[in-house]
N, CA, C and O atoms as a Tinker XYZ file with bonds, in Angstrom:
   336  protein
     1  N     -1.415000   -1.146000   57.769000    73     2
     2  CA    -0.807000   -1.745000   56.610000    64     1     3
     3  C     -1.880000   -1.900000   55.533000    63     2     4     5
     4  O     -3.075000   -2.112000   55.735000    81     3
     5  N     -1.142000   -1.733000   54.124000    73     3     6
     6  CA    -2.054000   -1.903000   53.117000    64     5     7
     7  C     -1.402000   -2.563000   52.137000    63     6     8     9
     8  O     -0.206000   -2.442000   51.875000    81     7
     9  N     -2.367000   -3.423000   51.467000    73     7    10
    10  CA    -1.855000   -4.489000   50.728000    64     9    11
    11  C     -2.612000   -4.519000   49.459000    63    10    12    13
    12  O     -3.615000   -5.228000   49.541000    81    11
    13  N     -2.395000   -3.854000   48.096000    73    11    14
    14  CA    -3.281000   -4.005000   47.482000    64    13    15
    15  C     -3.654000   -5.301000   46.330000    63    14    16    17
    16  O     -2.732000   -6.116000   46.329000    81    15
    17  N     -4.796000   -5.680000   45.346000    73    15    18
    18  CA    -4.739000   -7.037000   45.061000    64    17    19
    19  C     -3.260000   -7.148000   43.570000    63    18    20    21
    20  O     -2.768000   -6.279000   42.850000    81    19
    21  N     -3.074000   -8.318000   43.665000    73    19    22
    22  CA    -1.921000   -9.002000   43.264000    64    21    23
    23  C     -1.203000   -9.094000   43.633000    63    22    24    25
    24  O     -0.296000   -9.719000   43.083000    81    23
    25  N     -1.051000   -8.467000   45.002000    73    23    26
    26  CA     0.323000   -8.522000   45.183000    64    25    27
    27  C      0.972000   -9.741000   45.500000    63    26    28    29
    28  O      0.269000  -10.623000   45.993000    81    27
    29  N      2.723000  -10.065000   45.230000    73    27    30
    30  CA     2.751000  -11.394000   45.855000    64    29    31
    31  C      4.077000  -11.210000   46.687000    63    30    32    33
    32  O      5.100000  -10.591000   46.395000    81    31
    33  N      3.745000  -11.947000   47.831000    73    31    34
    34  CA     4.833000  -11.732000   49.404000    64    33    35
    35  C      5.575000  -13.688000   49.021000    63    34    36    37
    36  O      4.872000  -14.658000   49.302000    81    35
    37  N      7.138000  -13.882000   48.326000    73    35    38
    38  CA     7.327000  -14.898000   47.844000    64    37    39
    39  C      8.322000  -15.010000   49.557000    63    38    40    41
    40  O      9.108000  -14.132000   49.914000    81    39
    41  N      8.141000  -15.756000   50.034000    73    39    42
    42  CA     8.665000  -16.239000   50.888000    64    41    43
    43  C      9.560000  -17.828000   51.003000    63    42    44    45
    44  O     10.120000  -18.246000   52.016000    81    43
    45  N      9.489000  -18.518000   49.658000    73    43    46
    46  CA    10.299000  -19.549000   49.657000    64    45    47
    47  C     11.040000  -19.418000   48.016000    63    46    48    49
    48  O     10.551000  -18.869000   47.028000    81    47
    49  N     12.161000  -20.013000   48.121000    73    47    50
    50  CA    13.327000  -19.532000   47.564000    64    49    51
    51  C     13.990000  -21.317000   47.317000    63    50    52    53
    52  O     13.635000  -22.258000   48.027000    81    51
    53  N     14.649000  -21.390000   46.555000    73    51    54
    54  CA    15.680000  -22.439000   46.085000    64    53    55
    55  C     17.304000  -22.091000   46.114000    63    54    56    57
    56  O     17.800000  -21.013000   45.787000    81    55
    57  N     18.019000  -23.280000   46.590000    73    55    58
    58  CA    19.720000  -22.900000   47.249000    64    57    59
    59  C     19.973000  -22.273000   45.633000    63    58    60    61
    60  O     19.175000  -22.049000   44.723000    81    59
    61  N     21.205000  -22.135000   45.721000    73    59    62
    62  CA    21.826000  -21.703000   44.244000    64    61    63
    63  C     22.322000  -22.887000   43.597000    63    62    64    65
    64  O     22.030000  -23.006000   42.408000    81    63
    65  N     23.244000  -24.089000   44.318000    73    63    66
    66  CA    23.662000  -25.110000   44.444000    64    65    67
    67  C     23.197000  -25.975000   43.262000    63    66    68    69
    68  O     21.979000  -26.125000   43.366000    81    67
    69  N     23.638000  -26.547000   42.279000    73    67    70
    70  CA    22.843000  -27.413000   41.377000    64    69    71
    71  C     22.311000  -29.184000   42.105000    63    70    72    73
    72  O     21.562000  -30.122000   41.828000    81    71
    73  N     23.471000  -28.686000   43.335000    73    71    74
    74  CA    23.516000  -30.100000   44.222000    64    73    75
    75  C     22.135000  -30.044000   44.825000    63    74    76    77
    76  O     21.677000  -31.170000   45.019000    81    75
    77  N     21.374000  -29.090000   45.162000    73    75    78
    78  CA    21.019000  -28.533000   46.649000    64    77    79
    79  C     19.143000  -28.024000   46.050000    63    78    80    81
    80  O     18.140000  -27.871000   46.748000    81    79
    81  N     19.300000  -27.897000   44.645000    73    79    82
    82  CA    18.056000  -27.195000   44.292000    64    81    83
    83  C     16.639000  -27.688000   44.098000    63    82    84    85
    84  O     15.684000  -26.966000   43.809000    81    83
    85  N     16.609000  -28.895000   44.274000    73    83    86
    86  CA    15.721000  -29.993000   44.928000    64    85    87
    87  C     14.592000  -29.305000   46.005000    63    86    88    89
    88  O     13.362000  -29.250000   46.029000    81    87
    89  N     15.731000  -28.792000   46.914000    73    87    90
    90  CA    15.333000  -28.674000   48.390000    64    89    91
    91  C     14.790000  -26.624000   48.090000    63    90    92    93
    92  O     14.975000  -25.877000   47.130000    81    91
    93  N     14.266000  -26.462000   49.132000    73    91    94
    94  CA    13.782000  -25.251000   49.494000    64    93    95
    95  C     14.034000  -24.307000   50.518000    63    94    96    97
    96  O     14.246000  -25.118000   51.420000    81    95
    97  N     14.121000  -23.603000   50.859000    73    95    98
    98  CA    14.645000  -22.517000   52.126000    64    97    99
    99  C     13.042000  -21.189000   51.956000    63    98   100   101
   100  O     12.421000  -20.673000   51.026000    81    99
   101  N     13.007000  -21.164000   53.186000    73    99   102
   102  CA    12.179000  -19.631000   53.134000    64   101   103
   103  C     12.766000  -18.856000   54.407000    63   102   104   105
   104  O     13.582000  -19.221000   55.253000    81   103
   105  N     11.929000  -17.429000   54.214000    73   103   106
   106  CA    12.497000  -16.715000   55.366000    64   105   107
   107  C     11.529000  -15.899000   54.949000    63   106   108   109
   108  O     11.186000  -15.678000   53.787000    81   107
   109  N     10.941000  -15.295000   56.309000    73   107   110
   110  CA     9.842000  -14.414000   56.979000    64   109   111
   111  C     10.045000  -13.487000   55.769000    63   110   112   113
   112  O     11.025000  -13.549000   55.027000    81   111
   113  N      8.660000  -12.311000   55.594000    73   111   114
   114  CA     8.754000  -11.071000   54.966000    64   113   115
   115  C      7.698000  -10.098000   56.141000    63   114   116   117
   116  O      6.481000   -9.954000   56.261000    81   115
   117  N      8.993000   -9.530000   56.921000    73   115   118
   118  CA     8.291000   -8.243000   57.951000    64   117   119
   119  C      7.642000   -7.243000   56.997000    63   118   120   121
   120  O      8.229000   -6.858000   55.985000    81   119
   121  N      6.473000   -6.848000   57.322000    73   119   122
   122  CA     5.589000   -5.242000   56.666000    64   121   123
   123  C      5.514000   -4.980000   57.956000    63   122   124   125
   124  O      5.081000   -5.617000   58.916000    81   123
   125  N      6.121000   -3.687000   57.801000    73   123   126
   126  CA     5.815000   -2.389000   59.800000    64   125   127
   127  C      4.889000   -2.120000   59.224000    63   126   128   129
   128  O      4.490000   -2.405000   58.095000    81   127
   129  N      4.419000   -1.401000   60.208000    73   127   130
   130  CA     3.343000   -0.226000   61.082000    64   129   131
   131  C      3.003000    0.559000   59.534000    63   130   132   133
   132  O      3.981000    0.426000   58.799000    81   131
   133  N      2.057000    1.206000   58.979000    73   131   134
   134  CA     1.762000    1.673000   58.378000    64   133   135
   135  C      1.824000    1.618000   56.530000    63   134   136   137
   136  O      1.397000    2.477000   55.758000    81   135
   137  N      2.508000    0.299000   56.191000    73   135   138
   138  CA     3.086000    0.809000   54.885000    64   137   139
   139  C      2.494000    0.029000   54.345000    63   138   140   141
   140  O      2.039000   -1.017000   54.810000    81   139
   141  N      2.411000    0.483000   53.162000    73   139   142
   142  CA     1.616000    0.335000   51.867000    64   141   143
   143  C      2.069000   -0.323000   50.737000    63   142   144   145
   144  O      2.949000    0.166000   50.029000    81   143
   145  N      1.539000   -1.405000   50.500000    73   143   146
   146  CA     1.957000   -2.271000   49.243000    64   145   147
   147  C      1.345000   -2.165000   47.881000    63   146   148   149
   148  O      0.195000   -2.607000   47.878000    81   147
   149  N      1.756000   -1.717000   46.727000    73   147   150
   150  CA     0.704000   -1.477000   45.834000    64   149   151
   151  C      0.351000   -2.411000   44.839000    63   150   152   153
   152  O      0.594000   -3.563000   45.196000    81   151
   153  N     -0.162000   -2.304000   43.662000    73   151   154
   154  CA    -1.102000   -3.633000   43.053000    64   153   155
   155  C     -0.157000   -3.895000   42.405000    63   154   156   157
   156  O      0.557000   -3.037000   41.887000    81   155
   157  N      0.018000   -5.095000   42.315000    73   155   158
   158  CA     0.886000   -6.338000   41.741000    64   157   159
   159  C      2.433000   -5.854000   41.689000    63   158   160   161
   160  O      3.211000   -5.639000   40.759000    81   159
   161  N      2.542000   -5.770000   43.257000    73   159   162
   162  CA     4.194000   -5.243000   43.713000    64   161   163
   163  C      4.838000   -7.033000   43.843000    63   162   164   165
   164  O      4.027000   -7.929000   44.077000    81   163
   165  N      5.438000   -7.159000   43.769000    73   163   166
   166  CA     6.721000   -8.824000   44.497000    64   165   167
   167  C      7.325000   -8.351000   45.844000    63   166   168   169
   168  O      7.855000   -7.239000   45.852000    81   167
   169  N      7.308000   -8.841000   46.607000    73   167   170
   170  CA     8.047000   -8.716000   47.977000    64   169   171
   171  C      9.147000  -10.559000   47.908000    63   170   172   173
   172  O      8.593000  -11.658000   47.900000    81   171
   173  N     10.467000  -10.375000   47.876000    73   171   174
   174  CA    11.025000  -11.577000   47.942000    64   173   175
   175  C     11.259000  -12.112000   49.424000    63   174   176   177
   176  O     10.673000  -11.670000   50.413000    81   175
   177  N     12.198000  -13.124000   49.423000    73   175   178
   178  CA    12.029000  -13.852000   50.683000    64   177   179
   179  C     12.829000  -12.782000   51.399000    63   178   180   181
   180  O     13.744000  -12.250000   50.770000    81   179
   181  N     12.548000  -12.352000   52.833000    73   179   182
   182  CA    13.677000  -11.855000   53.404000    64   181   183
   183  C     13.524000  -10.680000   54.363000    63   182   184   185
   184  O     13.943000  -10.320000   55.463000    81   183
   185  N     12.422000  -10.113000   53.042000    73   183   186
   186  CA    12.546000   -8.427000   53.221000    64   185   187
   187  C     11.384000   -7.618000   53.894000    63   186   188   189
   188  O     10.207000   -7.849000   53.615000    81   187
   189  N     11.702000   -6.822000   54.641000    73   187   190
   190  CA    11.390000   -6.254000   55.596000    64   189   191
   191  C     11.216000   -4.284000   55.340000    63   190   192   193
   192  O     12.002000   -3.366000   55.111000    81   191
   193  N      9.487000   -4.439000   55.582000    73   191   194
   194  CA     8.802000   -3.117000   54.509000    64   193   195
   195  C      8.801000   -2.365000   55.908000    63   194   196   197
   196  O      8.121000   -2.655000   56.893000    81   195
   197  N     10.016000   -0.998000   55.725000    73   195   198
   198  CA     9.736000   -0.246000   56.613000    64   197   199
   199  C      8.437000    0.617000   57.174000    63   198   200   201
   200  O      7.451000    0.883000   56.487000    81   199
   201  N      8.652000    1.052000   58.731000    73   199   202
   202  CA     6.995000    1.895000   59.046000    64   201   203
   203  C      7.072000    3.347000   57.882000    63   202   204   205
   204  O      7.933000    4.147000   57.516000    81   203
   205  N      5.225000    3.011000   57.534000    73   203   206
   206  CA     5.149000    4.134000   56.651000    64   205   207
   207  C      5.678000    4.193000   55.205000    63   206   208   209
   208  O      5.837000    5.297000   54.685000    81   207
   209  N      5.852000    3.488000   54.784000    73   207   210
   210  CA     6.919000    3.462000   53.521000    64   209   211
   211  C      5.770000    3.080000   52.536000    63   210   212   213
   212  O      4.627000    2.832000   52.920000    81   211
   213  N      6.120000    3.058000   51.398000    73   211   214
   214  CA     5.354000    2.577000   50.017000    64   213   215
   215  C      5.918000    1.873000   49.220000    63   214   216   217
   216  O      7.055000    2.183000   48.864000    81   215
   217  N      5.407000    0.942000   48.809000    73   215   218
   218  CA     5.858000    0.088000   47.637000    64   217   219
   219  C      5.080000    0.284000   46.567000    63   218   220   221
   220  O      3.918000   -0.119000   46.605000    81   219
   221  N      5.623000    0.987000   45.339000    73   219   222
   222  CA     4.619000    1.433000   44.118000    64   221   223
   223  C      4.185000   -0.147000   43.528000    63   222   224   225
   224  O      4.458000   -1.319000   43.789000    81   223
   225  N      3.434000    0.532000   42.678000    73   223   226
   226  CA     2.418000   -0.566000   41.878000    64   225   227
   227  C      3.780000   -1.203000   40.890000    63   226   228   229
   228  O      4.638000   -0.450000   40.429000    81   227
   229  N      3.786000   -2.814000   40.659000    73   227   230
   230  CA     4.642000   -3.239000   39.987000    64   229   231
   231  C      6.002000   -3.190000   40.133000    63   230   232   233
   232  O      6.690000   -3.387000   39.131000    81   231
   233  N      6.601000   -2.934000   41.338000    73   231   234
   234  CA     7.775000   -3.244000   42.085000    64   233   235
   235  C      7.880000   -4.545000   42.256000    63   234   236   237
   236  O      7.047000   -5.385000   42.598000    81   235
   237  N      9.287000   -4.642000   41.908000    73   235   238
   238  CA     9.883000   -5.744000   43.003000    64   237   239
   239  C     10.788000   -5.515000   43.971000    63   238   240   241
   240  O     11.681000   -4.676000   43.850000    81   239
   241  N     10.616000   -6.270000   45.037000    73   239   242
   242  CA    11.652000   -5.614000   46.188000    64   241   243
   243  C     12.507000   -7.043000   46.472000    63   242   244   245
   244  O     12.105000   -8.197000   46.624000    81   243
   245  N     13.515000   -6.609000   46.477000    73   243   246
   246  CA    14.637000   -7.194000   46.201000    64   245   247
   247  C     15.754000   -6.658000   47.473000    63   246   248   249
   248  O     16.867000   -7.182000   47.412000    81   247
   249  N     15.528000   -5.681000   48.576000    73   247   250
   250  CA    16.350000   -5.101000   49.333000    64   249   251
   251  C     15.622000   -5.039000   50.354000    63   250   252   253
   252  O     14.595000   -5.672000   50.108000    81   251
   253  N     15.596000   -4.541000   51.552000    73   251   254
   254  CA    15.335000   -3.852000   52.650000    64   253   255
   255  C     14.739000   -2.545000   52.567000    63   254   256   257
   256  O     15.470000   -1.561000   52.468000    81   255
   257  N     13.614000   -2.445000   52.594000    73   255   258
   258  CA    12.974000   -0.952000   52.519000    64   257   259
   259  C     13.070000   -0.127000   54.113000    63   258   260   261
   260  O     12.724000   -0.591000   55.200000    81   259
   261  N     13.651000    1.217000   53.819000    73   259   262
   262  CA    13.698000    1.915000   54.776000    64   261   263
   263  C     12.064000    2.682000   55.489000    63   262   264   265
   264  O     10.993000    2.926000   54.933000    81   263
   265  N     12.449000    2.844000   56.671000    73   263   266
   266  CA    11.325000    3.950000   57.200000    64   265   267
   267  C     10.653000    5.399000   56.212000    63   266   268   269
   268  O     11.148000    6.443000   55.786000    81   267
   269  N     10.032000    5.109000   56.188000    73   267   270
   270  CA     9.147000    6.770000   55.468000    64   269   271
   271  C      9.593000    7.149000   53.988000    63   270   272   273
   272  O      9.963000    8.254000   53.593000    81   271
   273  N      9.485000    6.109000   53.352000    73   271   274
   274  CA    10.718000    6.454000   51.382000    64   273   275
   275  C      9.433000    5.460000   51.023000    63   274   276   277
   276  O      8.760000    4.626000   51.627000    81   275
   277  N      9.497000    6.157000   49.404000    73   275   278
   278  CA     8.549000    5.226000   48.529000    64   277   279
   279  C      9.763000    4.827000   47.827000    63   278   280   281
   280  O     10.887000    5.327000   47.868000    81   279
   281  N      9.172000    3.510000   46.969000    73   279   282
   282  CA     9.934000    2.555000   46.251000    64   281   283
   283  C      9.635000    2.076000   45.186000    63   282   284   285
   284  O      8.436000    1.806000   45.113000    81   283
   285  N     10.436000    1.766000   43.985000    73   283   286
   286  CA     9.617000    1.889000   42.610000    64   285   287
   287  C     10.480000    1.303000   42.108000    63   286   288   289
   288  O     11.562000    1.433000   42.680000    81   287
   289  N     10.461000    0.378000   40.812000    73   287   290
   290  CA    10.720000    0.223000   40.046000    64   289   291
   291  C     11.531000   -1.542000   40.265000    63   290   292   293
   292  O     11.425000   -2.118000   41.348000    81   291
   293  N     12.398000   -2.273000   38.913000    73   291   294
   294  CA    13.106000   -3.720000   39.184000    64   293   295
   295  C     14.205000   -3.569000   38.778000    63   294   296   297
   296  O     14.533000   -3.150000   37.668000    81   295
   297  N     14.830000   -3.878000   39.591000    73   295   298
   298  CA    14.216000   -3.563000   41.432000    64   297   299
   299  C     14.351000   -2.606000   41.963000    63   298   300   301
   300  O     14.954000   -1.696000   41.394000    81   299
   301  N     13.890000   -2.457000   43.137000    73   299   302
   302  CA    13.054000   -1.359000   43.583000    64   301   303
   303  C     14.100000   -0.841000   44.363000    63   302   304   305
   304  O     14.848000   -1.379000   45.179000    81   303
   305  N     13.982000    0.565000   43.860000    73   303   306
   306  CA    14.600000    2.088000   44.468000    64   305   307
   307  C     14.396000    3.080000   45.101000    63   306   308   309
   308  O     13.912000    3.936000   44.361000    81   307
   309  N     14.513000    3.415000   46.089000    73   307   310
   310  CA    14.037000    4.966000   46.785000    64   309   311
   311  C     13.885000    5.799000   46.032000    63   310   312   313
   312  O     14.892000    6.158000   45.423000    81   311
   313  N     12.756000    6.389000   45.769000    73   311   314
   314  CA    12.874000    7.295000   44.805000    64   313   315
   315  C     12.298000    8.903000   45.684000    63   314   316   317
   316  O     12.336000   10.103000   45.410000    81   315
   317  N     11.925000    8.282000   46.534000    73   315   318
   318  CA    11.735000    9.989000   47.922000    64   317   319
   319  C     11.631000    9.586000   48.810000    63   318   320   321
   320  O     11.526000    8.359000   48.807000    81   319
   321  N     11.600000   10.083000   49.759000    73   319   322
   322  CA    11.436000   10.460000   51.145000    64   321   323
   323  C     10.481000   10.546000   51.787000    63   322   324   325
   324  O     10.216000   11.665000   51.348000    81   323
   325  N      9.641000   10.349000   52.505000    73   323   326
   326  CA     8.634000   10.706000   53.214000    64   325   327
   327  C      8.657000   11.654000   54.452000    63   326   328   329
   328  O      9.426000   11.535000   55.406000    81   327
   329  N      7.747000   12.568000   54.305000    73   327   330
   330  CA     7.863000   12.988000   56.164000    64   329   331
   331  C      6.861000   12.423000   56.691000    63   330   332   333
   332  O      5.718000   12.223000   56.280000    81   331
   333  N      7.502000   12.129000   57.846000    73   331   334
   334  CA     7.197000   11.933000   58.920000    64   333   335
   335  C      6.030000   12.310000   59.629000    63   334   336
   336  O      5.895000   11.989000   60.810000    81   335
């Protein structure tokens, strides 16, 4: 795994609730086996960086990144494929 600098892995989050927004919730952010985070990418609460995959520079990820695909843009899109 590679993580380059700025990046930020936000793992806590606020309800939607105007009742509720006081309070805080987080949830894990999985990075697999091999993949690459690039400089000053966002990873939100949740999400889970498939093996091998890329997160370009200045992404936000906002979804579930698949196995072996780079990802680009806000928010962030498959924009290829990787082999394997």
């Amino acid at each position: 795994m590679l993580i380059a600098p700025k990046v930020n892995l936000v793992t806590t989050n606020h309800p939607i609730s105007p009742s509720e927004r006081r309070a805080t919730t987080s949830k894990p952010i999985v990075i697999k086996k091999g993949a690459w985070i690039g400089v000053a990418a966002t990873v939100m609460p949740g999400i889970t960086i498939g093996e091998h995959s890329i997160v370009s520079a200045g992404a936000v990820v906002t979804k579930d990144v698949p196995n072996h695909v780079i990802v680009a843009g806000v928010p962030a899109k498959v924009i290829k494929k990787i082999e394997a």
